[in-house]
VMD Tcl script that draws the C-alpha trace (Angstrom):
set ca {
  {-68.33 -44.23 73.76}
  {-67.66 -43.46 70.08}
  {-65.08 -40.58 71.11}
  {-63.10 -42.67 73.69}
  {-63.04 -45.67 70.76}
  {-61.72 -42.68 68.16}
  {-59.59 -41.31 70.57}
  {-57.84 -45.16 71.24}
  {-57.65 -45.87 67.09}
  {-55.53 -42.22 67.31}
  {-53.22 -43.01 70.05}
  {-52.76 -46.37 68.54}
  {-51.83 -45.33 65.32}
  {-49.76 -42.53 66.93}
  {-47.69 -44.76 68.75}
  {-47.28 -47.45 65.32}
  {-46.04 -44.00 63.45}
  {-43.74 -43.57 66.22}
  {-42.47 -47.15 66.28}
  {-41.80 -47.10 62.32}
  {-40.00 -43.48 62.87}
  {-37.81 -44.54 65.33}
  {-36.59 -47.99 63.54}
  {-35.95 -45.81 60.27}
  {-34.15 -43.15 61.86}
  {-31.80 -45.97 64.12}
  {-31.12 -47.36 60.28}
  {-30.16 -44.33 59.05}
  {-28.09 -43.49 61.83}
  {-26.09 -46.60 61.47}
  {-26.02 -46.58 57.68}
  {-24.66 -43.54 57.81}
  {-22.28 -44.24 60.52}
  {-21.04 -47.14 58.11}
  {-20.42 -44.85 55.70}
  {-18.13 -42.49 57.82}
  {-15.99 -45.11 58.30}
  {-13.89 -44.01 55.25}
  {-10.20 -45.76 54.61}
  {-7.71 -42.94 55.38}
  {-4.58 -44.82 55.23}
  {-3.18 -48.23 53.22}
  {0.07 -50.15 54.42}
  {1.31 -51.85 51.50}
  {4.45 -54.15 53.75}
  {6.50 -57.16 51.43}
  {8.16 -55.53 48.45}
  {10.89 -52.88 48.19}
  {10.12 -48.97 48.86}
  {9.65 -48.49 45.74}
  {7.53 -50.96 44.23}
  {5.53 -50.25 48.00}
  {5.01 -47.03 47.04}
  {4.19 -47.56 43.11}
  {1.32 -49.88 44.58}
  {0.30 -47.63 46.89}
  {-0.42 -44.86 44.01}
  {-2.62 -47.58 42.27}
  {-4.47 -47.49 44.97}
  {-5.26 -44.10 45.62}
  {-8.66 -44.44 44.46}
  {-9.92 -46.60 47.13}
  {-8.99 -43.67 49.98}
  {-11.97 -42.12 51.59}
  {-14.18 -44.95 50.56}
  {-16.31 -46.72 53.14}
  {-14.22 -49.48 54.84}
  {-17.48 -51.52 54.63}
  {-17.96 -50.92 51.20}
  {-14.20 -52.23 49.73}
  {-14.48 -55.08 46.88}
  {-11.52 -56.78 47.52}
  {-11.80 -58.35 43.91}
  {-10.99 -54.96 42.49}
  {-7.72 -54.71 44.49}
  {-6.96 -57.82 43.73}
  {-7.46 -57.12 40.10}
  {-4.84 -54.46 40.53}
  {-1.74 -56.34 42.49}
  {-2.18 -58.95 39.99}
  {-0.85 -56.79 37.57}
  {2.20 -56.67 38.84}
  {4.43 -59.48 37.88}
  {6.74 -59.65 40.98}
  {3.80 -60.67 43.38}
  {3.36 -64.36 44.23}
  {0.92 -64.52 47.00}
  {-1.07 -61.31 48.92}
  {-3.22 -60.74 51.83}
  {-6.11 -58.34 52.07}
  {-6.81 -57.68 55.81}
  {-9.23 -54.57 57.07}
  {-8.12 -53.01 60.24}
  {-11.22 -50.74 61.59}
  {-11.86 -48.26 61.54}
  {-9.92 -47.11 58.73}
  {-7.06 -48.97 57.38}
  {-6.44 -51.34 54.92}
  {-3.13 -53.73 55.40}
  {-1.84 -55.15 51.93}
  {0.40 -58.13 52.98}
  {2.86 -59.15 49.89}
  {5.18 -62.10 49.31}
  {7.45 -61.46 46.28}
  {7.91 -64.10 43.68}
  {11.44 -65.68 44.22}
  {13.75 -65.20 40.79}
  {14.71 -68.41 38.79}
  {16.25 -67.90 35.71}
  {16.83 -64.94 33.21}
  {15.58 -64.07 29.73}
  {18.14 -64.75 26.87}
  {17.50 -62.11 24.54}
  {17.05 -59.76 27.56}
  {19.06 -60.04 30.77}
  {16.87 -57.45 32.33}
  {13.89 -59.68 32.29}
  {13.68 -62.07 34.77}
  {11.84 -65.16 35.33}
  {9.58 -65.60 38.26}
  {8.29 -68.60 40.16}
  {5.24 -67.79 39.43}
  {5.92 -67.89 35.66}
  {5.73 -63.95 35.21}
  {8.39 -61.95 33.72}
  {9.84 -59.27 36.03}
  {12.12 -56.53 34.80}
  {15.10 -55.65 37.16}
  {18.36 -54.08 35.34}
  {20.07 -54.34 38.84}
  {19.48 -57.69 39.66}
  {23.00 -59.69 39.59}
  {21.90 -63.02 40.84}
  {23.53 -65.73 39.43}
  {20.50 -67.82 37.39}
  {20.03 -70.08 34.54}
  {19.38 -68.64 31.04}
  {15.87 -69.07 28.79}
  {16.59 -69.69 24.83}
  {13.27 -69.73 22.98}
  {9.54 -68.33 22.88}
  {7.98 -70.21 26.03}
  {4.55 -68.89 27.44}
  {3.97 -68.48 31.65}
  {2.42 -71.95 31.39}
  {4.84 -73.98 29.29}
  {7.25 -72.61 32.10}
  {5.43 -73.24 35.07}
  {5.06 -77.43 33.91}
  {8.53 -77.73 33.34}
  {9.03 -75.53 37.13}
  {6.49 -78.07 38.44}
  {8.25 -81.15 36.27}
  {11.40 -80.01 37.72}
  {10.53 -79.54 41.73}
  {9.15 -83.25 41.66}
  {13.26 -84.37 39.77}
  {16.30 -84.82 41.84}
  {17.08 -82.07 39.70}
  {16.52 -77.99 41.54}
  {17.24 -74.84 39.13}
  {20.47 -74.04 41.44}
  {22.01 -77.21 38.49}
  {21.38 -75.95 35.81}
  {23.48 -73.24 33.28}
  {20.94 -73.06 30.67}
  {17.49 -73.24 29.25}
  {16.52 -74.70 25.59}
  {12.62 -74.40 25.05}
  {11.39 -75.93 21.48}
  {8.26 -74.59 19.47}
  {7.71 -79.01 19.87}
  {6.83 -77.91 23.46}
  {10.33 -79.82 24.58}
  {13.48 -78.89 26.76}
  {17.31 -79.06 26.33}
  {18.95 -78.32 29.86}
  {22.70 -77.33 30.53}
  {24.17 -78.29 34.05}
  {26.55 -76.16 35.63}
  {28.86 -79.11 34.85}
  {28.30 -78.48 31.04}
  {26.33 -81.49 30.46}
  {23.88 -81.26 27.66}
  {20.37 -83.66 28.59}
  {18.04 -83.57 25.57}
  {14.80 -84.08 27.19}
  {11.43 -85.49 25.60}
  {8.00 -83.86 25.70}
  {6.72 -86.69 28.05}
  {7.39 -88.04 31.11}
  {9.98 -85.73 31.85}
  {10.41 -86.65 35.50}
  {11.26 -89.72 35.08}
  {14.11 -88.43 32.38}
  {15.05 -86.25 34.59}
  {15.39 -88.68 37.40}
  {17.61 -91.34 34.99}
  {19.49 -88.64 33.66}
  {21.01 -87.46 37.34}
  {21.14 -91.63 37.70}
  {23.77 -91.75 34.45}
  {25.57 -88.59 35.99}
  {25.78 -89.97 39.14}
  {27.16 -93.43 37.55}
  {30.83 -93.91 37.58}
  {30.95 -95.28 34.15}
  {29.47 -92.43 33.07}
  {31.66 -89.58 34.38}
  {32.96 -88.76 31.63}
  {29.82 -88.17 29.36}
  {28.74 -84.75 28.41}
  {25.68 -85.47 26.19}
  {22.32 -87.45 27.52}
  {20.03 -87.82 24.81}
  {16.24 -89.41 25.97}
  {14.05 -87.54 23.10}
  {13.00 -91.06 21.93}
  {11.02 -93.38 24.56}
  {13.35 -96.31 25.56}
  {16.38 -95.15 24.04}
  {19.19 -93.76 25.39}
  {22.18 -92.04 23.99}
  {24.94 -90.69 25.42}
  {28.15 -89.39 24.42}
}
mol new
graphics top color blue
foreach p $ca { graphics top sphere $p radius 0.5 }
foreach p [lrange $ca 0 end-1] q [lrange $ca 1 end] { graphics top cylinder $p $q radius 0.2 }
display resetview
C-alpha cells in the first residue's frame, strides 16, 4: 500500500516536472524566435536620393536588431535632427523591414545674411545652395518660435507669404513686411492679425492706391504715407 502511494507521489511529480519543462522550453522557443526576426533592410521613401540615403546611414545601427525590439523614440530622435523633415511615419513590415515615410518641410522664405539657408515651415533652417525658388527675405536675429507665430499670425491674414518681398524682425519681438508691390506695413507686437487684415483693407481701398507706407505700431493709430 505504502509502495503503490510512493510510486503515485513519483509519477505525479514526474508528470508536474514535465509540465513546467515543456512551458519553459515553448517560451524559449518563441523568445528566441522573436529574436531572429532581425531588421535586414530600411526604406527611407519622401526626400531626395541623397538626403534618403544620408538617413539611411544614420540608421545603420538599428540593422540586425530584433524587429520586436525597435524603440521608435530613438529613431525618431534621429530624423528630428534633420531640419528639412516636417512630418514622418514609422511603420514595421514583418518580418524584417522597417518603412520610414517622410514629408519634407515646404520652403518659405530665405536667410538675409545667407541665401543658402532657407526657411522652413516648420521654423527650421535648411541649407540648399541650389535652391532658386523665388521667396521672401529674413532681416534680423529671429528664433524657430518667433517665426513660427508670425507663420501662424500670417496663415489666419488675408495675407499668404507668396505677397510678400521682405522680412524685418525687431529684437522688440515686432515685424516690418515688404509686398511684392513695395509697400512697407510697420506692424505692432500685438494683434497682428487684425493689422494685417486692415492693412490689405487700406491696399485694397481706392483712395489708398497710391500709398506705399502703412504704419499700425501704435494701437488705434494709423499712418500712412
Amino acid at each position: 500500500m505504502h509502495q503503490s502511494i510512493g510510486r503515485t507521489n513519483k509519477i505525479i511529480i514526474y508528470l508536474l516536472f514535465l509540465v513546467i519543462l515543456t512551458t519553459t522550453t515553448a517560451k524559449l522557443v518563441n523568445n528566441q524566435s522573436k529574436l531572429s526576426l532581425s531588421i535586414s533592410k530600411i526604406n527611407i521613401l519622401g526626400l531626395s536620393e541623397v538626403k534618403n540615403l544620408e538617413i539611411l546611414d544614420n540608421l545603420n545601427n538599428f540593422l540586425y536588431k530584433s524587429i520586436f525590439i525597435i524603440n521608435k523614440d530613438e529613431i525618431k530622435k534621429i530624423l528630428e535632427k534633420h531640419n528639412i523633415i516636417q512630418e514622418f511615419n514609422i511603420k514595421k513590415i514583418y518580418p524584417s523591414t522597417l518603412n520610414i515615410e517622410i514629408k519634407p518641410t515646404k520652403f518659405v522664405a530665405r536667410v538675409s545674411n545667407n541665401g543658402q539657408y532657407l526657411v522652413g515651415a516648420n521654423g527650421k533652417l535648411i541649407k540648399d545652395k541650389n535652391n532658386n525658388e523665388l521667396l521672401p527675405y529674413i532681416f534680423g536675429e529671429f528664433n524657430s518660435n518667433d517665426f513660427l507665430l508670425f507663420k501662424k499670425n500670417i496663415e489666419k491674414s488675408k495675407f499668404s507669404f507668396a505677397d510678400l518681398k521682405t522680412l524685418y524682425f525687431f529684437p522688440s519681438r515686432r515685424w516690418d513686411i515688404l509686398t511684392n508691390n513695395d509697400i512697407l506695413i510697420k506692424l505692432p507686437a500685438e494683434n497682428m492679425v487684425a493689422s494685417l487684415n486692415l492693412s490689405q483693407k487700406i491696399i485694397d481701398n481706392d483712395n489708398f492706391n497710391h500709398n506705399k507706407f502703412i504704419d499700425l505700431r501704435v494701437k488705434n493709430h494709423l499712418v500712412a504715407k
